[in-house]
N, C-alpha and C positions, 0 to 999 in steps of 0.2 A: 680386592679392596685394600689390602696392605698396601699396596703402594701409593692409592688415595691418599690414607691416614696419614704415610709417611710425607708426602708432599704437602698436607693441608698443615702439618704441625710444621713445617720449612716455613711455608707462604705464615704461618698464623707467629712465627717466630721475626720474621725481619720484618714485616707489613707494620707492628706494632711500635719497632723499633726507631721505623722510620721518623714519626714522630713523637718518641719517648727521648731518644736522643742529642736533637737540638732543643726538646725543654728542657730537659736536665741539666743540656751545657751553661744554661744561665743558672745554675744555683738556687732553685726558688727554696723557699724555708717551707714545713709544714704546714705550716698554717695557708700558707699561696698555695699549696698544693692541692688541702680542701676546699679551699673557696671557689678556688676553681671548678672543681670536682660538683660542686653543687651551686653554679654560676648564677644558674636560670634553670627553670621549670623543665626543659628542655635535658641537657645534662645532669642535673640533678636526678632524672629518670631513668635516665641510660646508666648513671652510677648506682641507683639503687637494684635495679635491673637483674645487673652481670653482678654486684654483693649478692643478692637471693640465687644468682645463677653456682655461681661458686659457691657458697656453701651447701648447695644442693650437692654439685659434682662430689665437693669432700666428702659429705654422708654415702652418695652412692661408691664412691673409691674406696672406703674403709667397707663398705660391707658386699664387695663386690669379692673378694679371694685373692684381687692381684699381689703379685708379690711386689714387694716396697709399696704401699702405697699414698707415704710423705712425700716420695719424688713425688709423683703429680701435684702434690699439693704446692712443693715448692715451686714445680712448674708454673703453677698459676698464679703464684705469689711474685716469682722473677720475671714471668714474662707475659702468661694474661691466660684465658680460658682458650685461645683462639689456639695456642699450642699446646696446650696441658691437656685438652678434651682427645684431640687427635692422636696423641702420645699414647693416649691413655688406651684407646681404640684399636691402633696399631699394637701394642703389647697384651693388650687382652685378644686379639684376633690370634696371634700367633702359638697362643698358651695352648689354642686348639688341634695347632698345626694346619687347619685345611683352609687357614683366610679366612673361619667367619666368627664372628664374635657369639661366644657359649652365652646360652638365655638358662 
């Protein structure tokens, strides 16, 4: 399963990029960035969504044992839940040594 983890946090790292990138290259200010963000009923959903999704992940990352675990928060912050969950998965599987994530 390591090696899942590790590929899902690659795929969840450039997939997001793909188009974070050419929106970025136009400069939008804050304020474009939320309107966006909560366009229509539609996005506005999926924003609130993956906000309740991540700060779930944060609650369970601080009281999970891993060690650092601001990196993943920064992961989620710099580049989305889609690489930060997987990261997070991958480093907690190997804490066991044997590939499986400790319950």
């Amino acid at each position: 399963m390591r090696v899942v983890y590790l590929l899902l946090a690659a795929v969840g790292t450039v997939l997001p990029y793909t188009f974070f990138i050419p929106y970025f290259a136009d400069s939008p200010g804050m304020g474009e960035i939320l309107s966006t963000l909560f366009s229509n009923g539609l996005t506005g959903g999926f924003t609130a969504d993956l906000a309740i999704a991540s700060v779930t992940f944060w609650v369970f990352v601080f009281h999970s044992g891993v060690k650092r675990p601001w990196l993943y928060v920064l992961l989620n912050l710099a580049v989305g839940l889609s690489c930060a969950l997987p990261a997070f998965l991958f480093a907690r599987s190997g804490a066991r040594g044997d590939g499986s994530p400790r319950t």
